[in-house]
N, C-alpha and C positions, 0 to 999 in steps of 0.2 A: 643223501643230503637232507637236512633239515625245511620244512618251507618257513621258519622264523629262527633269528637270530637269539640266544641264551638270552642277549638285555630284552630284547621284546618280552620274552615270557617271563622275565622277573620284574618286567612293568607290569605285565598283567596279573599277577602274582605269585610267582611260582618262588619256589624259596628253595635253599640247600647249594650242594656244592655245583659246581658245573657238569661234572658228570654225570649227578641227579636230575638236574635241571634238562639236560639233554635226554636222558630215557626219557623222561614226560615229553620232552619236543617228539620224541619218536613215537610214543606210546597215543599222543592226540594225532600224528599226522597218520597214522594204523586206521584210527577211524573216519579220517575224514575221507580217505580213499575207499573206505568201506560202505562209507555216506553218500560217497557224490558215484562213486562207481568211475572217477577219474583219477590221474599221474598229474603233478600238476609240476613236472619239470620232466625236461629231454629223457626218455630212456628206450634200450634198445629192448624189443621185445620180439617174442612168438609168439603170436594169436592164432587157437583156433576157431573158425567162425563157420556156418552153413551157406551154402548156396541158394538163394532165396529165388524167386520167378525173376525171367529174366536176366539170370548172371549175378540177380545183387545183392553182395557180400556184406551184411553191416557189419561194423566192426565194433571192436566194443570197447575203444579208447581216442580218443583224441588220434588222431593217426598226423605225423608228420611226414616220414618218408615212406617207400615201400622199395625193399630190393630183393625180393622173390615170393613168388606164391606159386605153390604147388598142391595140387589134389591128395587126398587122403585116401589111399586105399589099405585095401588086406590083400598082404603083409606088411606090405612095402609101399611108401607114398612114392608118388609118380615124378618126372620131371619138372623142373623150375618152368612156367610158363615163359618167354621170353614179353620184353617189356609192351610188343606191340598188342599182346592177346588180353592187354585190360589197361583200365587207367582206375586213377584214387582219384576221390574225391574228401576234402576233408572239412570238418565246421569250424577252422578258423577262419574259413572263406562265409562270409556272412549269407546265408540259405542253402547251403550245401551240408551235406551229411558224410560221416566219417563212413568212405565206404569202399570195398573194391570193384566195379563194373568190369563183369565178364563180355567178352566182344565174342558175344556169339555169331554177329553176322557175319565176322570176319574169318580170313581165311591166311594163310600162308605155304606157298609151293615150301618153299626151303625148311618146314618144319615136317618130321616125319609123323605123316593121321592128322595132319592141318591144311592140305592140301587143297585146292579148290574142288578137285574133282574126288574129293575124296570127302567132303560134307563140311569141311574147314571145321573152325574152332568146334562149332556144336556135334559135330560126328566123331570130333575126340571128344568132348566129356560126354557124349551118350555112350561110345565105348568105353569109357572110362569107368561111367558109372559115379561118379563121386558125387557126394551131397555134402563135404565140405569142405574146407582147404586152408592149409596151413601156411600165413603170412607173417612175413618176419618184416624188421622196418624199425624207425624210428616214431615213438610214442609219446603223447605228453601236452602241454604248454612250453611255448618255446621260453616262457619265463614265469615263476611264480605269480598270479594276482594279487593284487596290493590285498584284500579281504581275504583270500584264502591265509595268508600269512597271519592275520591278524585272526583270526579263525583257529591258525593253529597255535599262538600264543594266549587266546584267552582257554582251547581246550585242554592245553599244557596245564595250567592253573588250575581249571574246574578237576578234572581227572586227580590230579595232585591233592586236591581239599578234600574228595570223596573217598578217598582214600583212606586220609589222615583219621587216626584215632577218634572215637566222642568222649571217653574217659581213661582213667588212669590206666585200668583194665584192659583194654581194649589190646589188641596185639599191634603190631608193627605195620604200619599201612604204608610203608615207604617201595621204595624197588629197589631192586637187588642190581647193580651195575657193574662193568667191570671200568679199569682203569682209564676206557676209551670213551667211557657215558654210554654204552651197550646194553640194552636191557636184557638179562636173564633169567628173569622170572615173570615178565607176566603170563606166558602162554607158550608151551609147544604149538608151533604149528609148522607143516611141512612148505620148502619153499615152490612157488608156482611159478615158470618161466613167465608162463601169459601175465603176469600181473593181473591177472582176472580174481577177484573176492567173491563170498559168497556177499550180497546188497544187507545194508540197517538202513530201518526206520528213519534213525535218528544217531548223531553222534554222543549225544547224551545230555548236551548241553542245547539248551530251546535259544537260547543267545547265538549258540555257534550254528547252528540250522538254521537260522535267519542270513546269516553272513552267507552260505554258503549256496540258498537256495538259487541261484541263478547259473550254480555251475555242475547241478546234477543232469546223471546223464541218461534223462527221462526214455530219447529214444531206443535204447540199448535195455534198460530194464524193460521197457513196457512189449520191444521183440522178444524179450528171455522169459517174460511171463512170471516178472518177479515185481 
């Protein structure tokens, strides 16, 4: 899905048919997730994230739901944690971080190597051994922001004009669409379950990096070291 509507971005200026018009929807809303390092609607993902001191998992997306997280080994990743061996934490709770809490203190008879007497949670991941863990779950905003929208109809327009020819000369600066508004040319790229990007600067546009600067997702680059 788009985060602006075809009229939005022909308000802000984008021009051509509708299927054109939606590649550039698609082509600015590429970079702003590449910008902000967020989803900025519902989707269901698989994140892989590390296990930090103390069990804590940062995540590296807006986190809505979680329904399983399980250890990362070699060959074969380990059993789905059951719900009591962690909780989530997420930032649309205002001072909270998008995160998963491993309950090392805790323990469970009824799970096998969780045992009380047996070291509970933390004497399964010391035998475990894992240093990350693979969480699946719902990701995102549970609704577009009013500026991110408008972010991705003015980047629709800017991307669109830089594009466009400077002289007679100049070659075709258009995209190549198919019947569905689908972009097929601007780039191979392979698809990523995690919805994880490699982080930009900048979307390209210093108008649309203004709009957007309140919803980059500073703690997640600044743990990635990026």
């Amino acid at each position: 899905m788009a985060y602006c509507s075809i009229q939005a971005a022909r308000d802000a200026g984008c021009t051509g048919t509708d299927a054109e018009v939606a590649a550039w929807i698609q082509a600015g809303r590429e970079r702003i997730e590449q910008y902000t390092q967020q989803i900025f609607e519902p989707t269901d993902l698989v994140v892989v994230a590390d296990v930090g001191a103390g069990g804590l998992v940062i995540l590296p997306r807006r986190v809505r739901t979680v329904t399983s997280v399980m250890p990362v080994l070699e060959p074969d990743d380990g059993a789905s944690l059951p719900a009591s061996a962690y909780r989530v934490t997420s930032s649309k709770v205002l001072g909270q971080i998008d995160a998963v809490h491993l309950a090392w203190g805790g323990y469970d008879d009824l799970v096998v190597g969780a045992e009380s007497y047996n070291g509970g949670w933390l004497g399964l991941w010391e035998r475990w051994g894992a240093e990350q863990v693979r969480v699946a779950g719902s990701f995102g905003y549970d609704t577009v922001p009013l500026l991110v929208g408008q972010g991705n109809a003015l980047l629709a327009a800017h991307l669109q004009g830089e594009a466009s020819p400077t002289d007679e000369d100049a070659p075709d600066g258009g995209l190549d669409v198919d019947d569905e508004g689908n972009n097929v040319a601007i780039e191979d790229t392979d698809d990523d379950p995690s919805g994880v990007v490699s982080p930009s600067s900048s979307t390209g546009s210093t108008q649309v990096d203004a709009l957007l600067a309140g919803y980059l997702n500073r703690g997640y680059n600044l743990i990635g070291g990026v």
